[in-house]
N, C-alpha and C positions, 0 to 999 in steps of 0.2 A: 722681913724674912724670918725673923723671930718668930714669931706667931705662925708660921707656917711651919718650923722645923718641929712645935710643939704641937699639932698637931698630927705631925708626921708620927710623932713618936708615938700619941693616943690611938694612931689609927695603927699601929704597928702592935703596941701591945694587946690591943683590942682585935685585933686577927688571930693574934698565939693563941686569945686567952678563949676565942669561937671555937679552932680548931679544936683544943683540947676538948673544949665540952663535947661534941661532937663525936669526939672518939671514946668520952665517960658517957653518953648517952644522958648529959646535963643540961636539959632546956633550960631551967632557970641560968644560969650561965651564957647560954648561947644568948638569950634574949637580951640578957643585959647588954654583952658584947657587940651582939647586934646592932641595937640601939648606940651602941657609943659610935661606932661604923659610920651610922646613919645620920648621927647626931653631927659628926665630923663635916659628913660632905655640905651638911649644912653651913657649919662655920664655915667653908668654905666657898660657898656662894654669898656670906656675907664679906668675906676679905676681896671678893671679888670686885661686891661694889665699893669696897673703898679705896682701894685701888683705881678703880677707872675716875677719869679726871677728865677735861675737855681742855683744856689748857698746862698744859705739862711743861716742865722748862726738860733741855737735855736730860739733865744728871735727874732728874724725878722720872723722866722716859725710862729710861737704862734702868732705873732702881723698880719701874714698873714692869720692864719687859721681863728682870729677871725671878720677879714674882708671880710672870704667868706662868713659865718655864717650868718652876717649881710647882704651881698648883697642876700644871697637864700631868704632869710627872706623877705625882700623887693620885689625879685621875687613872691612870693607867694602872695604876696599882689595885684598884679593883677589876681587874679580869683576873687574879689568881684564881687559884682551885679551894679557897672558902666557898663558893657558889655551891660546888658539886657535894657541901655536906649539910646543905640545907635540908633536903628532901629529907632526913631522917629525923629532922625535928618539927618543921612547918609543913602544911599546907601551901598548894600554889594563890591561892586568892588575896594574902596578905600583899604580894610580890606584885600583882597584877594592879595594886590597889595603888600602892607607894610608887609603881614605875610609871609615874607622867609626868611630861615633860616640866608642867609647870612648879613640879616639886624640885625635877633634880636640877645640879648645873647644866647648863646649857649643853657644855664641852665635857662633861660622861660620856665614856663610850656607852650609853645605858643601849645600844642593840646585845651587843656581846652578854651584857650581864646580865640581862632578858632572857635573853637566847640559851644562853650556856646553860642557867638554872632548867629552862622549859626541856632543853633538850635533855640533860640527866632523866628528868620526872618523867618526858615523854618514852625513853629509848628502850625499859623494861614494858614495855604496852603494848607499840610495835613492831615487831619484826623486821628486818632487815627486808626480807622476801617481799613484804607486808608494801613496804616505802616503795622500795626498786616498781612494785605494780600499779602502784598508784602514778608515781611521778613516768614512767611509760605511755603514760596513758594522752593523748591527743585533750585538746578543749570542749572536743564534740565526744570523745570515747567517754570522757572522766563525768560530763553533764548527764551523761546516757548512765552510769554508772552511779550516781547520786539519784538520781530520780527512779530508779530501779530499787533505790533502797540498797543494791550490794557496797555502796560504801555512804558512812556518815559523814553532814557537813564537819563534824570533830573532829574524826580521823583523817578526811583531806587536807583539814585548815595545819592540824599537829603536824602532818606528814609537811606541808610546805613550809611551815615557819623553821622543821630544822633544816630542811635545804635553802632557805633562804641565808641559815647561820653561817655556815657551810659557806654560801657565796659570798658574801660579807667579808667574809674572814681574810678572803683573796682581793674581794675588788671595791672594798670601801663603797659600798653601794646604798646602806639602811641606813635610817636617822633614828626613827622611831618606831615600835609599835602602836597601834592599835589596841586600844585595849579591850575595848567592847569586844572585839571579834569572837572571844570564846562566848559571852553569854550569844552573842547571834547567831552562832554553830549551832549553840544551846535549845535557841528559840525556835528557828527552823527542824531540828531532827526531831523536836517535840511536837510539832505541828506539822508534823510531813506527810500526812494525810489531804491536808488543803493550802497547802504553798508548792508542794513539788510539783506541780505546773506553772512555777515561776520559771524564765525564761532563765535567769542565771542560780538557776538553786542549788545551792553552796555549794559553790565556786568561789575558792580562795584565791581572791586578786590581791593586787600593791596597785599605788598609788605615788602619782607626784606631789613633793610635798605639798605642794596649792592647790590640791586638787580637793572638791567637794565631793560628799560621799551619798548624799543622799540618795537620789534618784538607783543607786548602782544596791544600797540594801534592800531598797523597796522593790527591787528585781530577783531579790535574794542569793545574790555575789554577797559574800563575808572579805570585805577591807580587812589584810592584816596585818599592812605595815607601810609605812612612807618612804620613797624613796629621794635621794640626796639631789642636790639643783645647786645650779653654779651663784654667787650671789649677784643679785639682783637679777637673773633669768634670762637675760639676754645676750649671751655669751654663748660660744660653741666648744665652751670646756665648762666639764661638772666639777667647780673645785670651788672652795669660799673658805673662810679662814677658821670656822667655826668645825666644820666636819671634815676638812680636807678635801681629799682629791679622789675622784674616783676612777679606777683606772682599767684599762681596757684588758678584758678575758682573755684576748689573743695575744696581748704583748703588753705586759702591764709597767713598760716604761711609758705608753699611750695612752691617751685619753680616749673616751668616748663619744665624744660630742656632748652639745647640750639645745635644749636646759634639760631636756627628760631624759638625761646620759644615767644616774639612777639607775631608773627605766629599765633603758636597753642595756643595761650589765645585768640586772638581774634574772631579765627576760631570755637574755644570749645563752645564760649558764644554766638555765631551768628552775631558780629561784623561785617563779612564776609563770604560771600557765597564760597568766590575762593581766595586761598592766594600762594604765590611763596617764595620758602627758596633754600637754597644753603645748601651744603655737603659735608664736606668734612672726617667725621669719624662719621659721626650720628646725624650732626645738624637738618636733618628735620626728621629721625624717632626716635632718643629721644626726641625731647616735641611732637612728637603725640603719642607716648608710654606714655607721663603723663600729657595727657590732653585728650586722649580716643577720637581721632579724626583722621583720614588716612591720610598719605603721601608716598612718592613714591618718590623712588631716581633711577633717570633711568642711563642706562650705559654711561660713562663719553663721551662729544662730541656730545652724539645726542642730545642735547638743547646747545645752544652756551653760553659761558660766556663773549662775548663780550658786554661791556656796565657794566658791573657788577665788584665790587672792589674783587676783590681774596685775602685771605691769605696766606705767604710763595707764594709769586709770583713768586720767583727765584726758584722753586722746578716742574719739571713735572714728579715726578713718583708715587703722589696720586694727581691726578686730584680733582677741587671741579666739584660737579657736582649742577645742577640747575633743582628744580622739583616742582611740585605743593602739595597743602596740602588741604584738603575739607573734608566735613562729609560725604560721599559716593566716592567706585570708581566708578561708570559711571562720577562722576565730573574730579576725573584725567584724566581720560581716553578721557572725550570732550577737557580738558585742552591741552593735549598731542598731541589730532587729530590738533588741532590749531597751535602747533609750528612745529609738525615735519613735515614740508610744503615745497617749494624749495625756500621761502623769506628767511628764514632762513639759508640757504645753499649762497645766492648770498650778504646777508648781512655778513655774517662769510664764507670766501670757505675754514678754516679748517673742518667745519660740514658735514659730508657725507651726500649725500641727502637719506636719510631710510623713506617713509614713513612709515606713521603706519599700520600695518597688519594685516588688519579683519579677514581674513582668518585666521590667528595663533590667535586673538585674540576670534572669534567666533567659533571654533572645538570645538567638540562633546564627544570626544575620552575621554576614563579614563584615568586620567597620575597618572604618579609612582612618590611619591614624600619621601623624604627623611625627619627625623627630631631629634632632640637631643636634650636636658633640661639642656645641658652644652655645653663651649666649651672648659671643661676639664681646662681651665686658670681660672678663677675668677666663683666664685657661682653665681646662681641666688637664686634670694629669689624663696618662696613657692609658691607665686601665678603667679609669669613667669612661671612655670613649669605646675603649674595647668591651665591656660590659653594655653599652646601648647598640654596640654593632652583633652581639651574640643574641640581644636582647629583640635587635629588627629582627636575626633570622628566626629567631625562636617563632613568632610573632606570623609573618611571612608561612612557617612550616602550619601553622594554625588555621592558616587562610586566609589573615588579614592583609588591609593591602599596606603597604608605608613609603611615605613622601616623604622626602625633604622639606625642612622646613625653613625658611631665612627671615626674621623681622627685623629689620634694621635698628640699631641700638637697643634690644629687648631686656637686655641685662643689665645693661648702663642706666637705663632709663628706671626700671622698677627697683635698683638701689638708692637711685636718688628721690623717688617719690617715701620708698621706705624709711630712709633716714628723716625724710623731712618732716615726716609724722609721729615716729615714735620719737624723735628729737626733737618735735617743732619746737619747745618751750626751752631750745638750748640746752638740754640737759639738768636745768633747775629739779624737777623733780628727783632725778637720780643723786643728785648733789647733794640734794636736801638730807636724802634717806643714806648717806655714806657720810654726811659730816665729821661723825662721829666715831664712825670705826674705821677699825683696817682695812686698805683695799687690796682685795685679790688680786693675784699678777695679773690675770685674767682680762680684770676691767683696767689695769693702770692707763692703757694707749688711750680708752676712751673715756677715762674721766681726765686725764691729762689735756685732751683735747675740747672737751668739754667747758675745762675751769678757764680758758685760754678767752683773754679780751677778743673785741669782735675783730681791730685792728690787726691782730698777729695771725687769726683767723683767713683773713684775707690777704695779707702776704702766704701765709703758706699755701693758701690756694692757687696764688700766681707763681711762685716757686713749685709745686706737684704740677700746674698744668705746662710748666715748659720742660720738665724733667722729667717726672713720672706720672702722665697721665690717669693712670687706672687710680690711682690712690688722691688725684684730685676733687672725688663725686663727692666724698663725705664732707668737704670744705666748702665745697661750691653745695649741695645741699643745705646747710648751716647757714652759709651766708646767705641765701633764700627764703629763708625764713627771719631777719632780721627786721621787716616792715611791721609786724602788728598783725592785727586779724584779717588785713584786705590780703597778706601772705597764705594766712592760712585757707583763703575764698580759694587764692589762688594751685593749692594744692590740688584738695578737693573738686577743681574743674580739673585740674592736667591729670587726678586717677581716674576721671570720669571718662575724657576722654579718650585716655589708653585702653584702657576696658573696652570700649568701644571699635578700638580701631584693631584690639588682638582680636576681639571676637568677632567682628565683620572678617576680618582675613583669614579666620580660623571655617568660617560660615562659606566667603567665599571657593577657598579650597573642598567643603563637603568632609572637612573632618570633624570626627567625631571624639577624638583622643590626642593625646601628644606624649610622643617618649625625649626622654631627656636625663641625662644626667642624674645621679642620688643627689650629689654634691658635686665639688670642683676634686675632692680627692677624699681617700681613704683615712684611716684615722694618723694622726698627728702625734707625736712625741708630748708629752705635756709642757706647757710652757709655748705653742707655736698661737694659739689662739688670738693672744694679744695682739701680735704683730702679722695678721692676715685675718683680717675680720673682711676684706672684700672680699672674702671665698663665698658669701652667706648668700649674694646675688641669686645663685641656682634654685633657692630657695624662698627666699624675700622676693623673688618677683610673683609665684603664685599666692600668697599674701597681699599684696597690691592688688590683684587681679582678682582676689576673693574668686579661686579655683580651684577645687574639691584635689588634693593628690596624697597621692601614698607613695611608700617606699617598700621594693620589692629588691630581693637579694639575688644575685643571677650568679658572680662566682668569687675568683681572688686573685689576690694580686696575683701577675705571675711572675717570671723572673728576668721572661723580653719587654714585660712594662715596666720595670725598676730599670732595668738597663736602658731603656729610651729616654727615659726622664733627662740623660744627659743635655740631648735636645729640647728640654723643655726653655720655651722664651722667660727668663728671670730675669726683666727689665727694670724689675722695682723690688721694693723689699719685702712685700706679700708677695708677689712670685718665688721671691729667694728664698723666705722661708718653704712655701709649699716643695719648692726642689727640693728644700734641703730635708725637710722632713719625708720624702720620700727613699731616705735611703737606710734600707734594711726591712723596706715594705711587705716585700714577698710573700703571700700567703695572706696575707689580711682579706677579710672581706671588701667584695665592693657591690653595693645597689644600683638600683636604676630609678628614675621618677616616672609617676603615669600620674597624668593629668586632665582634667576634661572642664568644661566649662560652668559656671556660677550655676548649683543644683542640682548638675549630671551625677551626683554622688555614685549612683549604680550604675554609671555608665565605665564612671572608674574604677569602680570596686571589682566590674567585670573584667576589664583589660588585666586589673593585677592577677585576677584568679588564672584568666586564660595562659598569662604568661609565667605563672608560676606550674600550671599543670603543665603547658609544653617546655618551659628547660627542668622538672622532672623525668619527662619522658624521655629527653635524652639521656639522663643519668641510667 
């Protein structure tokens, strides 16, 4: 603690001694002081690692905890207002040079201190009038306006990184920037004679922090910043111990979902016009189900995940998949015309070359679509159900026809193939990669259940299936996987199977689509995630299913669906939480899911559109 309070104090003096220069107009001063600043946080990622220990007794824990305490505490102490009196000694490229990640601590707020500087430098340039027109502007209006030349990739990228600041500031949304992005603003307005026929020409997107960038520059989208993921990614809360928690636009005691909750916080707020997430059981359509904003998880392969960090990398029988997220689909849909290209096929050659198919995407034809308010496993709350019943009629006033839909165990079933997979190996991989740190509330239920002998395993699975059923599948999954490889044969034939028997009975009804559910409910108080991970069913079964779906926003909560909840069936303690998190709902977003069969991509791209233009129509 020593050694930190002496620091404190170097970094204290050495902010008086900036400030002053700054207001005598003394670069030599500033720089010095600068550098002692800078010199600081460095100490301080060295006390970091001498601090962390893998073996700790109590009283070394307690003497460890209260020296991160201390070091956060001093991290925060860089967001003063030193930042805003740079600009009259430096240049920004010094700043842009030094702000990477692998320079600074980890645990920097290095968005804010990015941000705050860029935004001073930037705010005498543009106009207020200037920003408000840019950020009004649709995905299609702002593309038509770059390629026009009326605005440069600089001045959209400048305009969205200070509303990004802006959102951040509220919903803990950014980790990092980008830093390349300004020279690739750079590159592109300099050569805007022969790239402005790139399909994404500078358009300032974000990104999931695992997200690879390649294929998205060579379109000429400008990556500006990475957005925040729950740790280890398989959670439906964006919170990890390193960046916290990030917390929902419409009621920020709430979460957003995850893992691309990021994502949809900064996309919900206008942070971003065009953002990209990963999927692998409902990371990109649970936070657009709770944050009232569209995404689209297309069928595994046709977007490559080359470049991109995958979860359960040793497992290929639930693929992640990699998809865009925006406030309109025509914005997926440009997203989508832009990767599935043959750059994309010669950079990755496991990606089949599919373009995208106007024809199936622009047809006329009424289709027959399917849809159900359960899936017979886990409840939905009242206003999932009222949302796909506004969502039929919408649908219905369009012209299409819709059935009912019933498969017996459909929910139950593709939870239990989903755990079996991404957990086949018992959780060893996740284990492996948390030994050592802290675990998020997030994951404790499921690494707790994880570290657990095979023997305790199968008692609680006999004690959930005489008591609470629903919460039996993740046990009896697990125990499933206990034989070795003839277990995992065994998988791999019973998703084959399924697949077979949804889409024979999807084939023999003559449908063409399926409406169903965002989620089991709206967004959650933070802290509900751990203890209702069977909510993810709605979503992990078109994952199993390798089923092209997206997530479309229809309305919100109201205040007869908060009031019904009382009748909601809380037989177990993932229903108790979802009841209980439902109270004080009111008004929150809620989605609906549209789904279609392994490579119908445009077949669902189109239901979403149709059902987005008709419940505009009724507004």
């Amino acid at each position: 603690m020593s050694l930190s309070v002496a620091v404190e104090s170097a970094y204290t003096w050495s902010v008086g001694q900036f400030n002053w220069a700054v207001n005598h107009i003394d670069a030599k001063t500033a720089a010095v002081s600068l550098a002692i600043i800078f010199g600081g946080n460095f100490l301080l990622k060295l006390i970091r690692k001498l601090i962390k220990s893998r073996t700790l007794s109590k009283k070394r824990k307690q003497k460890r905890d209260a020296c991160r305490q201390a070091l956060r505490s001093l991290r925060a102490r860089l967001t003063t207002d030193l930042i805003f009196g740079v600009v009259h000694v430096f240049e920004l490229w010094p700043f842009v040079y030094l702000m990477n990640s692998e320079w600074c601590l980890i645990n920097i707020p290095l968005i804010r201190f990015w941000c705050q500087f860029l935004g001073h430098f930037m705010q005498n340039k543009i106009s207020s009038e200037r920003r408000e027109f840019i950020l009004s502007q649709s995905m299609s209006q702002l593309l038509a306006q770059l390629k026009e030349g009326n605005v440069s990739p600089t001045e959209a990228l400048h305009v969205y990184q200070l509303k990004a600041l802006d959102v951040h500031d509220v919903t803990n949304c950014l980790i990092e920037p980008i830093t390349e992005a300004e020279d690739q603003a750079k590159f592109l307005a300099a050569n805007y004679a022969t790239l402005k026929d790139k399909p994404l020409y500078g358009l300032p997107i974000s990104v999931k922090d695992n997200y690879g960038i390649k294929v998205l520059k060579d379109q000429g989208a400008i990556p500006f910043v990475k957005t925040n993921v729950p740790q280890t990614m398989i959670s439906w809360e964006t919170t990890n111990p390193i960046f916290g928690a990030t917390v929902n636009p419409f009621d920020h005691e709430r979460g957003v979902g995850g893992s691309s909750g990021g994502e949809a916080a900064l996309i919900a707020s206008g942070g971003s016009i065009l953002g990209f997430g990963s999927d692998i059981g409902g990371s990109i359509r649970i936070p657009c189900n709770m944050t009232g904003i569209y995404g689209f998880k297309p069928t595994a392969n046709r977007v490559s995940g080359k470049g991109n960090c995958p979860i359960q990398n040793g497992q290929n029988a639930v693929l992640s998949c990699y998809g865009p997220m925006a406030k309109d689909v025509d914005s997926l849909v440009m997203a989508l015309k832009a990767l599935y290209v043959p750059v994309m096929t010669s950079l990755d050659p496991t990606v089949p070359l599919i373009p995208f198919r106007d024809e199936v995407y622009e047809e006329k034809k009424s289709l027959r679509i399917a849809y159900y308010f359960e899936d017979t496993y886990f409840h939905a709350t009242f206003a999932q159900k009222t949302a796909v019943l506004q969502a039929k009629a919408a649908l219905e006033k369009a012209g299409h026809q819709l059935v009912p839909w019933h498969f017996k165990d459909l929910g139950r079933r593709g939870s239990n193939m989903w755990i079996r997979a991404v957990m086949g190996d018992h959780g060893k991989e996740l284990l492996d990669l948390l030994k050592n740190d802290a675990t998020d509330t997030a994951m404790s239920f499921t690494c707790r259940l994880m570290a657990q002998p095979t023997i305790i395993k199968r008692f609680m699975y006999l004690v959930t299936t005489a008591f609470m059923p629903v919460m039996s599948v993740p046990f009896e999954a697990i125990i499933n996987m206990t034989g070795g490889v003839s277990c995992w044969f065994d998988l791999i034939k019973d998703m084959k199977a399924f697949h077979s028997e949804v889409v024979d009975d999807l084939k023999s009804r003559n449908v063409d689509a399926i409406l169903c559910p965002g989620y089991a409910c709206p967004a959650c108080p933070l802290g509900t995630a751990a203890y209702a991970s069977g909510s993810g069913s709605y979503t992990q079964l078109y994952n199993v299913l390798n089923f092209p779906a997206g997530s479309v926003p229809v309305n919100t909560v109201s205040e007869k669906d908060e009031a019904a909840m009382q009748k909601y069936p809380a037989t177990d303690l993932w229903h108790y939480k979802i009841k209980k998190a439902m109270e004080g709902s009111a008004g929150l977003p809620v989605n609906v899911q549209i789904a279609a069969v392994t490579n119908q991509d445009e077949v669902c791209l189109r239901v979403m559109r149709e059902l987005e233009q008709a419940l505009r129509a009724e507004e």
